[in-house]
C-alpha positions as CSV (number, residue, x, y, z in Angstrom):
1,X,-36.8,-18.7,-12.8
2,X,-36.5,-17.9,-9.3
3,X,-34.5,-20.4,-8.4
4,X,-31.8,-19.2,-11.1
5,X,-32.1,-15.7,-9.6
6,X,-31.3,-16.9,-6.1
7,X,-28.5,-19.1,-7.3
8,X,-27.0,-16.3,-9.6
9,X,-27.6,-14.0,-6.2
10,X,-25.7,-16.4,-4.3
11,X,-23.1,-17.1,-6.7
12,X,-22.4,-12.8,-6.7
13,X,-22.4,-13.1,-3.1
14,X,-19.6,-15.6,-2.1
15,X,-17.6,-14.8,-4.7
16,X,-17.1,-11.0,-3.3
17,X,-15.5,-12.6,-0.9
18,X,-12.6,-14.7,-2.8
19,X,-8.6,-14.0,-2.0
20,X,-7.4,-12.1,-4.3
21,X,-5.8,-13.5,-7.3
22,X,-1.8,-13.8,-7.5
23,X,-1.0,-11.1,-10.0
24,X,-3.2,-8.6,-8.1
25,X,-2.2,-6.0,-5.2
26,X,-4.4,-6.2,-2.3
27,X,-4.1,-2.8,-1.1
28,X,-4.9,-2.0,2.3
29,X,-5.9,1.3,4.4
30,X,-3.2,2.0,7.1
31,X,-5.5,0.7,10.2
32,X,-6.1,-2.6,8.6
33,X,-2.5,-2.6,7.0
34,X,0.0,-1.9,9.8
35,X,-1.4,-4.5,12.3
36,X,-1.7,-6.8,9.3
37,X,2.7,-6.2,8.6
38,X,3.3,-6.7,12.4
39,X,1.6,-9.9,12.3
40,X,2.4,-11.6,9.0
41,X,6.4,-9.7,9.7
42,X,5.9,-8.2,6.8
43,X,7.8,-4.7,5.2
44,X,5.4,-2.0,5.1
45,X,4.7,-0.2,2.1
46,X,2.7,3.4,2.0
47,X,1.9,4.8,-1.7
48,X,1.4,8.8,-0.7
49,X,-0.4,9.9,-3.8
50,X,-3.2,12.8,-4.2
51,X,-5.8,12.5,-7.0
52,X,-4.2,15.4,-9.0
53,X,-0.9,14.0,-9.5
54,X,-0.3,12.9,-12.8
55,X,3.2,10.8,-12.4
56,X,1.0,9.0,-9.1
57,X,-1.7,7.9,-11.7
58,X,1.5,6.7,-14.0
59,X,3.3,4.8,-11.3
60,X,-0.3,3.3,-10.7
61,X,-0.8,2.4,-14.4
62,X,3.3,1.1,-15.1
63,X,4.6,0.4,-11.9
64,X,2.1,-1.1,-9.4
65,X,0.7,-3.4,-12.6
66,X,3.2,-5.0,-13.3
67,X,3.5,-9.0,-12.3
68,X,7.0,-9.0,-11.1
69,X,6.5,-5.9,-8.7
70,X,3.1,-7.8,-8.1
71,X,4.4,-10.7,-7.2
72,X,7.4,-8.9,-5.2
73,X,5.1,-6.8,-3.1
74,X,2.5,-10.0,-2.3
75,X,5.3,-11.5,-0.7
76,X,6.9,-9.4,1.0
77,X,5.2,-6.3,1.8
78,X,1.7,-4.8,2.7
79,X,0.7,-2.1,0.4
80,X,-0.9,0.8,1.8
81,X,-2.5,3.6,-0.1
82,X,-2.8,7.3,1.7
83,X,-3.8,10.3,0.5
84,X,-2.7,12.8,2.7
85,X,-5.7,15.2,1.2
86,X,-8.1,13.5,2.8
87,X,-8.9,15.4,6.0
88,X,-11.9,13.3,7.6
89,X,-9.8,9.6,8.0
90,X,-7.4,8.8,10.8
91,X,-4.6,6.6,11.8
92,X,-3.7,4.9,14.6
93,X,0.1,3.7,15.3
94,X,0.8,2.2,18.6
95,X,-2.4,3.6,20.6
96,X,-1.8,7.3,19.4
97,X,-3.8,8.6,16.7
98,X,-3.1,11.4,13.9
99,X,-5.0,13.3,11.3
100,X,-4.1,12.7,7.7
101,X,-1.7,15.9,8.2
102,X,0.0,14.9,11.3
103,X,0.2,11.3,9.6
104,X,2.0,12.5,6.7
105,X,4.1,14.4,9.0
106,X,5.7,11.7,10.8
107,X,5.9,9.9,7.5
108,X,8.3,12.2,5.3
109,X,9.6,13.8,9.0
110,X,8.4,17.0,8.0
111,X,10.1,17.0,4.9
112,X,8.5,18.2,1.1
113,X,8.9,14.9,-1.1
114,X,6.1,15.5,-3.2
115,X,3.9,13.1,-4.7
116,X,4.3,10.0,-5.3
117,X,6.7,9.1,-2.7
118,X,7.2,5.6,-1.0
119,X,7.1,4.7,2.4
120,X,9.1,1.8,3.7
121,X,8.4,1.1,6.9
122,X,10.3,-2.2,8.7
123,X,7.9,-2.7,11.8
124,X,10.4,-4.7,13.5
125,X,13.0,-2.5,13.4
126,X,11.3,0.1,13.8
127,X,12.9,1.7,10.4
128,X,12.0,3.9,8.0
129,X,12.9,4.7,4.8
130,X,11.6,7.5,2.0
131,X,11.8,7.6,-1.7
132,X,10.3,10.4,-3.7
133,X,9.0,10.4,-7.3
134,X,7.9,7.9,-10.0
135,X,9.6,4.8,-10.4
136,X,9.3,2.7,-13.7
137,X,8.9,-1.2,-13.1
138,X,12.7,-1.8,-13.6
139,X,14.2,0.6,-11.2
140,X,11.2,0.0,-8.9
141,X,12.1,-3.8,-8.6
142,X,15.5,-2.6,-7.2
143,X,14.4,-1.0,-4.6
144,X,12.4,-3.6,-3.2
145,X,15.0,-5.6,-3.7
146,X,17.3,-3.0,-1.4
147,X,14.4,-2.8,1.0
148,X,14.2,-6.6,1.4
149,X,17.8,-7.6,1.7
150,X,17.9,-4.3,4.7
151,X,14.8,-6.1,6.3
152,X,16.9,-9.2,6.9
């Protein structure tokens, strides 16, 4: 009986630590997923959201779970979640580091988008670009598909 509680144990342990699966987002924090676009030369992509907004908690549930935005956003970007309400995290971009406000200050250049808004960044050409509001799947997938063809 022991045995099978070890092995089960086991089992629970190495699979925590599996890739994960093709139609699944890995979503990263920024200090992981910034250096992880610069060296994979990948499209950055930040989801601003706050836990109050309805339409980011629809773009979560219709947009982001869908397989062909899936599948679009494994390949080509790193997804980044930020919530600029969270006052105790930081961020670090190229040795400086900002508070969440600061942060989403650079981000929208001091600009109201409102919530959800989406964050392209191109790391290599140091390039930004901002689009605010809810996207369904459809028009979603032609944006990325904008964002990718400006990347090359």
């Amino acid at each position: 009986m022991r045995n099978i509680f070890i092995m089960v144990l086991g089992f629970i342990f190495l699979s925590s630590f599996t890739k994960p699966k093709a139609d699944e987002l890995k979503w990263y924090k920024w200090n992981e997923g910034y250096p992880a676009a610069i060296k994979e030369k990948k499209i950055v992509l930040v989801d601003a959201y706050t836990d109050w907004c309805g339409w980011c908690k629809k773009m979560d549930r219709d947009t982001y779970s869908n397989a062909e935005v899936i599948k679009k956003l494994n390949k080509h970007f790193v997804v980044i979640k930020f919530n600029p309400e969270l006052r105790d995290l930081t961020y670090d971009i190229d040795g400086q580091t900002f508070t969440a406000r600061d942060f989403f200050a650079q981000l929208s250049r001091g600009e109201s988008t409102g919530f959800p808004t989406t964050y392209f960044i191109d790391p290599q050409k140091k390039s930004l670009m901002i689009d605010a509001g809810y996207h369904d799947a459809a028009s979603f997938l032609q944006i990325l598909d904008k964002v990718i063809a400006d990347a090359k």
